[in-house]
LOLUM-572566 format. One record per residue: x, y, z of N, C-alpha, C, CB in turn; residue in three letters. Coordinates in steps of 0.1 Angstrom, whole numbers. Glycine has a CB too. Example, Ala and Ser with C-alpha at 12.3 -4.5 7.8 and 13.67 -1.06 7.14 Angstrom:
# LOLUM-572566
[[132 -57 78] [123 -45 78] [132 -33 78] [113 -45 90] ALA]
[[128 -22 71] [137 -11 71] [129 0 79] [141 -6 57] SER]
This chain:
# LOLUM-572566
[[-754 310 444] [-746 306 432] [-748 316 421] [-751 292 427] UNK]
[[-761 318 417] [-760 332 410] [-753 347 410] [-770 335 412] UNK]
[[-756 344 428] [-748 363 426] [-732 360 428] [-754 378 444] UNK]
[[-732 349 430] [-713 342 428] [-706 346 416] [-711 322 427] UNK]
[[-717 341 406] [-715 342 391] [-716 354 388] [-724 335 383] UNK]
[[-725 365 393] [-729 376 387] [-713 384 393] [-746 381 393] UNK]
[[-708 382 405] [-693 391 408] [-687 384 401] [-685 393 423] UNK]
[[-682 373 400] [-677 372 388] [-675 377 375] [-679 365 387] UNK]
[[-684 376 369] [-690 384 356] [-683 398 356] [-708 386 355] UNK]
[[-689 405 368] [-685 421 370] [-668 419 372] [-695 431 385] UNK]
[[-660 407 375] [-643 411 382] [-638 406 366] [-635 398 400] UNK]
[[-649 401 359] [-637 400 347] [-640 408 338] [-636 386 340] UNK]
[[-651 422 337] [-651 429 332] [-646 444 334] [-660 426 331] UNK]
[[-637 444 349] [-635 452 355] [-615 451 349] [-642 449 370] UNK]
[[-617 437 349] [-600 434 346] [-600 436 332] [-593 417 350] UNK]
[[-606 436 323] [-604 444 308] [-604 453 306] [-610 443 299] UNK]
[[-609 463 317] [-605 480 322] [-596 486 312] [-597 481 338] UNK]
[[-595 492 300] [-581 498 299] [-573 485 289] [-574 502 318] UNK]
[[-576 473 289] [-569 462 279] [-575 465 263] [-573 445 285] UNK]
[[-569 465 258] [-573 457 240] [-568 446 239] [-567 464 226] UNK]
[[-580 441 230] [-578 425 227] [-580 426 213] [-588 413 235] UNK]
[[-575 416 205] [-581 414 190] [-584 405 191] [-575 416 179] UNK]
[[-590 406 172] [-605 398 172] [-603 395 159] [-620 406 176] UNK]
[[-589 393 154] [-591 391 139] [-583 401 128] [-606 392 137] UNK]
[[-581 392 119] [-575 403 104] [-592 408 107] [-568 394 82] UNK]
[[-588 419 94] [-599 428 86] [-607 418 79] [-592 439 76] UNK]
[[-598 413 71] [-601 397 58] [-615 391 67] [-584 379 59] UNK]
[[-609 385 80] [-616 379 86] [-632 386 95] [-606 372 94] UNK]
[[-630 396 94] [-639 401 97] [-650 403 85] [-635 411 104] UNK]
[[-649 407 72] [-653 410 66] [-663 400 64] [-646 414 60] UNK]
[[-654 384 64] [-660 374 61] [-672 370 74] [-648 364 58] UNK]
[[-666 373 81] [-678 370 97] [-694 380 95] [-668 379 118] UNK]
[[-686 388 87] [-702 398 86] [-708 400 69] [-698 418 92] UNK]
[[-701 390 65] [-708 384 52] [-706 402 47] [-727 374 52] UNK]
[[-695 408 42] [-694 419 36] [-679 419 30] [-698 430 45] UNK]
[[-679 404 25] [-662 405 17] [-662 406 0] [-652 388 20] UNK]
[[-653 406 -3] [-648 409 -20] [-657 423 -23] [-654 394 -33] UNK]
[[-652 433 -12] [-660 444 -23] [-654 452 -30] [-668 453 -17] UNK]
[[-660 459 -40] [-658 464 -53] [-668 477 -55] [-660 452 -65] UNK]
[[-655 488 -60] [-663 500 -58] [-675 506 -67] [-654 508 -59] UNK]
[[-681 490 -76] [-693 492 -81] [-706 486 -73] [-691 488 -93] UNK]
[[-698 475 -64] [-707 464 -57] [-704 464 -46] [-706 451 -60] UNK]
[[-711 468 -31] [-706 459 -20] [-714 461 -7] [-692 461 -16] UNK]
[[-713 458 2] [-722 461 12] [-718 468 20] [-727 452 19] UNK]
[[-727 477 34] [-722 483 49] [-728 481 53] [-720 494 53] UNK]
[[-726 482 70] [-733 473 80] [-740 486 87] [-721 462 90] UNK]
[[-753 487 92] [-758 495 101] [-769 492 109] [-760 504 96] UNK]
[[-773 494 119] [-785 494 129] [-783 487 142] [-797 488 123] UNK]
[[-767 486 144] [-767 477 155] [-757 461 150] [-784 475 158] UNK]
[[-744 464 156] [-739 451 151] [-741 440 137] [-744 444 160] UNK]
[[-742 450 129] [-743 446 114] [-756 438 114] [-730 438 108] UNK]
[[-768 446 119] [-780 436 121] [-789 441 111] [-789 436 137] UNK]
[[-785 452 97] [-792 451 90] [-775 451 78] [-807 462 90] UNK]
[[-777 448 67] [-767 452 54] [-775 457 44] [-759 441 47] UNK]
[[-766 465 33] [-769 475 28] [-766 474 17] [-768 483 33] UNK]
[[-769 470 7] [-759 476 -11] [-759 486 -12] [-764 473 -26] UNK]
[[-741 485 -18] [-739 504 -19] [-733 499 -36] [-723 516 -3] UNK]
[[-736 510 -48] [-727 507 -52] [-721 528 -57] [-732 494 -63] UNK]
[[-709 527 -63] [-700 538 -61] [-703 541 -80] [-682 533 -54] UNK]
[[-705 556 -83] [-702 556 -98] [-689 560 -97] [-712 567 -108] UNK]
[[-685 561 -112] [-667 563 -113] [-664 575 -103] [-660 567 -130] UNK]
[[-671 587 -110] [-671 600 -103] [-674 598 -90] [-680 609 -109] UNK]
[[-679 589 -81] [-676 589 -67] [-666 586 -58] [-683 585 -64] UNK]
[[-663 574 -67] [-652 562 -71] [-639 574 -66] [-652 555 -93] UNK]
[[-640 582 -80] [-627 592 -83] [-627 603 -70] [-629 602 -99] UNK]
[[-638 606 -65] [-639 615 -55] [-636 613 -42] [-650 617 -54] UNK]
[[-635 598 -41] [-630 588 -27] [-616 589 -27] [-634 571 -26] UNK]
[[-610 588 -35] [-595 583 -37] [-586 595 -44] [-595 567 -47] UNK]
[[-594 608 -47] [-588 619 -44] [-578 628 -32] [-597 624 -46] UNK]
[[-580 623 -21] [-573 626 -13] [-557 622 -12] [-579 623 -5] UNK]
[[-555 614 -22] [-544 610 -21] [-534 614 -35] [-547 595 -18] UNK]
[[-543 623 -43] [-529 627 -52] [-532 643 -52] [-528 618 -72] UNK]
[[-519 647 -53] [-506 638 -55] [-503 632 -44] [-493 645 -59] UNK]
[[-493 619 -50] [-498 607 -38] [-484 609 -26] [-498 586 -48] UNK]
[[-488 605 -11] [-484 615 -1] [-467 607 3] [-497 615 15] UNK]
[[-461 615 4] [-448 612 3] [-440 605 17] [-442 626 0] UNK]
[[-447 609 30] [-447 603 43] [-458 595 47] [-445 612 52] UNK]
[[-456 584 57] [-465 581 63] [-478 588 73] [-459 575 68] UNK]
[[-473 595 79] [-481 607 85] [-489 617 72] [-470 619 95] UNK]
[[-485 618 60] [-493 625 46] [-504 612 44] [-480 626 29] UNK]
[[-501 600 45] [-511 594 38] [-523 591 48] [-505 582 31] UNK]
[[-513 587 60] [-528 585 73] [-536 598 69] [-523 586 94] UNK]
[[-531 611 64] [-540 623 68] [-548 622 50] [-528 642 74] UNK]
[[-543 618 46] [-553 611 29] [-563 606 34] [-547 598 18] UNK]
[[-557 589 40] [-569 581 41] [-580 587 52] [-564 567 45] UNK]
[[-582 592 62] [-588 597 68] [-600 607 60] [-580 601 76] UNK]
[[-591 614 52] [-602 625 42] [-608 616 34] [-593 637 30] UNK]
[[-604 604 28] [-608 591 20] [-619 586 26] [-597 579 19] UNK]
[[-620 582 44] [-629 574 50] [-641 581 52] [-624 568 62] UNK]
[[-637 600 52] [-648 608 56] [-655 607 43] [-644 624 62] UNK]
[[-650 608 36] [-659 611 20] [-664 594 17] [-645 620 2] UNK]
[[-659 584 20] [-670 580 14] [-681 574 26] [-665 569 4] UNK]
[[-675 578 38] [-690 576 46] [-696 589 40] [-690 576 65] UNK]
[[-696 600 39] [-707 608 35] [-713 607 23] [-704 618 36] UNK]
[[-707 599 9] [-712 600 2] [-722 581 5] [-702 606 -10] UNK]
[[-718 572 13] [-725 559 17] [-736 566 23] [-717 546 28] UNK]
[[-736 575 34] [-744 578 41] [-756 583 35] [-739 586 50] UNK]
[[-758 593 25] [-766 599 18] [-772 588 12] [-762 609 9] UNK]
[[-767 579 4] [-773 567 -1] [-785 555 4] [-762 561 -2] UNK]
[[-775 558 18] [-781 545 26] [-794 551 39] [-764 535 36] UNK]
[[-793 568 39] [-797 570 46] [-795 572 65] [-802 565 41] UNK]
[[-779 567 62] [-773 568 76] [-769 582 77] [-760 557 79] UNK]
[[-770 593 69] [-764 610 73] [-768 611 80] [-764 622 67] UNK]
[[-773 610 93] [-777 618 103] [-770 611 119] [-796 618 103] UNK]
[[-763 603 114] [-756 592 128] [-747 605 133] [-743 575 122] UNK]
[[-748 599 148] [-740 610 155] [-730 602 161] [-747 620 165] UNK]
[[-718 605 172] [-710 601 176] [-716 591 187] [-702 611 177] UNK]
[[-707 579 190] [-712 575 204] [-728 567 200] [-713 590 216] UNK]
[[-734 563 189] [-747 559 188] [-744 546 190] [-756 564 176] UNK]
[[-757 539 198] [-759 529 201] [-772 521 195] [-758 531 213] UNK]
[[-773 510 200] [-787 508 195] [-800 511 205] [-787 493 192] UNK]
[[-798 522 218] [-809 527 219] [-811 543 217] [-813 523 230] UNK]
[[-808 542 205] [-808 558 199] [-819 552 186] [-788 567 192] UNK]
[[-830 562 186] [-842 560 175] [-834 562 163] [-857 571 176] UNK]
[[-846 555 156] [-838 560 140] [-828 552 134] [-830 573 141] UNK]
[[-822 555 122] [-812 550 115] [-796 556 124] [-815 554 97] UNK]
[[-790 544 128] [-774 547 135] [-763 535 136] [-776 551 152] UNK]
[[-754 540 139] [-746 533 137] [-738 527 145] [-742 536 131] UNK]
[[-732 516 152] [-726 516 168] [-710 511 161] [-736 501 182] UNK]
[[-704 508 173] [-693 510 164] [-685 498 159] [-685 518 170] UNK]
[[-694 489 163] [-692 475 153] [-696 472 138] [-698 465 160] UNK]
[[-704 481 136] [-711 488 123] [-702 493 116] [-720 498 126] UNK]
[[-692 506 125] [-687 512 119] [-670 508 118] [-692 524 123] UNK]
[[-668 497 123] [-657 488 127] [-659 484 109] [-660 473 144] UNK]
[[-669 475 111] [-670 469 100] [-670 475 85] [-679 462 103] UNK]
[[-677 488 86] [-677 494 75] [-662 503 68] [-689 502 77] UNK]
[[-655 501 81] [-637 506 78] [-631 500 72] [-628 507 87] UNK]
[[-635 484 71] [-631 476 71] [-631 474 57] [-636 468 79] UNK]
[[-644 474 52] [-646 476 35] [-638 487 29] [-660 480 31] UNK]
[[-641 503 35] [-633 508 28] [-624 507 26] [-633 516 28] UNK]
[[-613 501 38] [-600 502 36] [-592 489 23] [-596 500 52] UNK]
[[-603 481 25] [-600 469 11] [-603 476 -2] [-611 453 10] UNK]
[[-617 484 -2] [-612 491 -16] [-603 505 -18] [-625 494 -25] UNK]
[[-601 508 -9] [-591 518 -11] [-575 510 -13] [-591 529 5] UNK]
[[-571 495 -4] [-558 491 -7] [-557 487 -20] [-553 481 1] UNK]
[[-571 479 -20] [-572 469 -36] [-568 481 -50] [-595 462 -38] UNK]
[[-570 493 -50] [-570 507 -55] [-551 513 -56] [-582 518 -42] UNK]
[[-548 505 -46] [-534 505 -47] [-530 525 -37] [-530 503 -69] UNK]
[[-539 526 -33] [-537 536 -23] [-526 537 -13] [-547 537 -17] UNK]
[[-525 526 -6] [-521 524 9] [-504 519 0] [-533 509 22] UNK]
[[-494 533 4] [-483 529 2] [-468 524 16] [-481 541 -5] UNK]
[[-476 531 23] [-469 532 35] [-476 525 51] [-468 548 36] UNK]
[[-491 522 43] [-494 514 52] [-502 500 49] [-501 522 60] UNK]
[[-509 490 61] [-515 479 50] [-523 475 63] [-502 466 39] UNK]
[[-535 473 55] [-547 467 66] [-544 460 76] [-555 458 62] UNK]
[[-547 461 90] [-542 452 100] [-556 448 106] [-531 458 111] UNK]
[[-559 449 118] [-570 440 123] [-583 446 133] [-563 429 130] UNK]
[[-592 439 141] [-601 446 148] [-592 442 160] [-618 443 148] UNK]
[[-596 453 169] [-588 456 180] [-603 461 188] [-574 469 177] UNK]
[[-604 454 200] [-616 457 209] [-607 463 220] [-626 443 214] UNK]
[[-616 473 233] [-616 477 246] [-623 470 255] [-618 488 248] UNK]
[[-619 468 270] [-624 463 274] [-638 473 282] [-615 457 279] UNK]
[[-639 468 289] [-654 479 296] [-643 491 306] [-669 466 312] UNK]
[[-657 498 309] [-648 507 320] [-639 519 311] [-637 495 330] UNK]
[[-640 520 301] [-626 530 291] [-640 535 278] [-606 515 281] UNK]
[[-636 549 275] [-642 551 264] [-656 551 260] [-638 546 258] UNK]
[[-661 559 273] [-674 562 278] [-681 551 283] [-683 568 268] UNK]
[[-676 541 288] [-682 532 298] [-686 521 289] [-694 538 306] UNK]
[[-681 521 275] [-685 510 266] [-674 503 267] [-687 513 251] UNK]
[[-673 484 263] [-665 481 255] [-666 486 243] [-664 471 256] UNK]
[[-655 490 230] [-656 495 219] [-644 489 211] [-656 510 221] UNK]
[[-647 483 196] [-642 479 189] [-643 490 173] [-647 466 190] UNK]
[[-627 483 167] [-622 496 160] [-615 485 149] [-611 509 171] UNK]
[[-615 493 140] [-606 484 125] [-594 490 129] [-611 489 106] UNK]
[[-576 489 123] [-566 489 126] [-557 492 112] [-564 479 132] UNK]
[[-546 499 112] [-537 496 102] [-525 497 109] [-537 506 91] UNK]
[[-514 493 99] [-499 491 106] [-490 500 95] [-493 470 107] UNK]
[[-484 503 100] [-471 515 94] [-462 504 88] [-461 525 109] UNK]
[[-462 505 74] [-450 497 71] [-436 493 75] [-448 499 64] UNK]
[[-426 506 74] [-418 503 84] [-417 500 96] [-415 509 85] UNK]
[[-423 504 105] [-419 503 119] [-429 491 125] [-422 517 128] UNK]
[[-439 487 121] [-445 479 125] [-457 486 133] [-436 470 131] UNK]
[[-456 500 136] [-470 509 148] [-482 507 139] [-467 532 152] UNK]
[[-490 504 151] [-504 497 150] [-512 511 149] [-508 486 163] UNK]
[[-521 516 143] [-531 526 145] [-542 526 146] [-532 532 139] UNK]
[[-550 528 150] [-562 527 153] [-572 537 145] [-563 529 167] UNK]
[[-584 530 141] [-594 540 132] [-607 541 138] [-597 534 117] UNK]
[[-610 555 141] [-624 555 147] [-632 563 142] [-624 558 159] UNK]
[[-639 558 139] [-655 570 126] [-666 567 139] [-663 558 101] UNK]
[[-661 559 147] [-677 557 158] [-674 570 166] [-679 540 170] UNK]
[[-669 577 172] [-666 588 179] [-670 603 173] [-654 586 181] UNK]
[[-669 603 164] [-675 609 153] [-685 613 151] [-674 606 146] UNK]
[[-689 625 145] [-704 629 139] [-705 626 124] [-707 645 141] UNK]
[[-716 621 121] [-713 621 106] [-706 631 100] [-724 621 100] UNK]
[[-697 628 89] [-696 638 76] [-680 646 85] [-716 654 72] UNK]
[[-677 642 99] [-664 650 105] [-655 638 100] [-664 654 122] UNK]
[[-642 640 102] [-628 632 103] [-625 625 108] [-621 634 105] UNK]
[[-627 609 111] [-619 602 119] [-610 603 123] [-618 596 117] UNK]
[[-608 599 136] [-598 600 146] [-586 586 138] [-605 596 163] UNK]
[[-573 589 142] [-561 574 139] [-554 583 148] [-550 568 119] UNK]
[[-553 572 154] [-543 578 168] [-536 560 173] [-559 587 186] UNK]
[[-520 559 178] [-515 551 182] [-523 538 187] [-507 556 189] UNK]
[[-524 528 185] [-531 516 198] [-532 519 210] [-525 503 200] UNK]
[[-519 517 219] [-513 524 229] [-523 529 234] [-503 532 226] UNK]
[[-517 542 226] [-525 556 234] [-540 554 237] [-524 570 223] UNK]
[[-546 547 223] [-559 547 225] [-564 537 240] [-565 541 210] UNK]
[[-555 523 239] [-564 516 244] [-556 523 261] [-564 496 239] UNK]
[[-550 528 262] [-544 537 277] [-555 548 282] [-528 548 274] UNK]
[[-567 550 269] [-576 559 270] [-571 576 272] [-585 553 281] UNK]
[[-564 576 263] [-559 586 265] [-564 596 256] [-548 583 266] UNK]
[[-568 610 254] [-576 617 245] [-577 616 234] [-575 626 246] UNK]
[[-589 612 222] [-585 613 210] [-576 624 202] [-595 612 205] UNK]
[[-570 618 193] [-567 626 186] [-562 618 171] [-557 634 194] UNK]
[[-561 626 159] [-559 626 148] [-539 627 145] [-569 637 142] UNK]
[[-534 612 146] [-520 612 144] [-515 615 129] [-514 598 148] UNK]
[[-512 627 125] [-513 625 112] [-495 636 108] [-532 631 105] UNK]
């Protein structure tokens, strides 16, 4: 009966191969990891493993102003602003990171990597924040928060892997945000849903 259960287990993890599933607005995530209403003087990030420790960050103006620089003059296409917010998400993880002590996270960290790191439900979650104070900031003209979007096993180095989301105003295309693939202090990837959850090579849609 056990090893019945145990092929089981492995045929339904084998059939999420290559699927995305969601898991929620952003809203709602924020609220599941007790890191909502934040404010770029007050708020939390999540690190060490599935938001198993939180962190007060707070932002001075001048950092404030340094985050949300990427965007003026403010970007005339949709592809201009995805390539803003991206410069937006790198700067204020590097300037959170120095704070909190997470600058040294590398790409792909899990929780059996020593040290302070980040996995990417951590960093799911901490997209999640920025992207509320960057919209709340009145940034996002062309696009507007959408939701977490998970993979199933078997895709994207043998993890399941979950990721925050935005949607293209017009057209309705879903994008995907990844800072877990990443080395600290580099560029997040936004690349189509699609493409991503087809596992198909990162890249920066911009």
């Amino acid at each position: 009966m056990r090893q019945m259960a145990l092929i089981a287990a492995l045929l339904g993890a084998f059939a999420l191969a290559g699927c995305s599933f969601e898991g929620g607005s952003l809203d709602r995530v924020r609220q599941n990891f007790d890191t909502d209403n934040p404010r770029p003087e007050a708020f939390h990030i999540c690190g060490s493993h599935n938001c198993s420790k939180r962190l007060p960050v707070s932002l001075s103006p001048a950092e404030w102003a340094h985050a949300r620089a990427p965007f003026a003059p403010r970007p005339r296409t949709p592809g201009a602003e995805r390539r803003a917010l991206a410069e937006a998400l790198r700067r204020l993880e590097v300037t959170v990171g120095e704070k909190t002590g997470y600058n040294a996270d590398l790409a792909y960290s899990t929780l059996t990597l020593a040290g302070k790191a980040q996995d990417c439900v951590d960093e799911m979650v901490n997209t999640a924040v920025y992207l509320k104070l960057l919209d709340d900031a009145g940034m996002l003209r062309f696009h507007r928060p959408g939701q977490r979007v998970s993979i199933g096993f078997m895709t994207r180095r043998f993890w399941t892997h979950t990721v925050a989301t935005i949607y293209q105003n017009d057209t309705g295309q879903e994008f995907i945000i990844d800072t877990w693939a990443v080395d600290f202090g580099e560029t997040p990837y936004i690349m189509d849903r699609k493409a991503w959850a087809d596992n198909e090579p990162f890249r920066r849609e911009f």
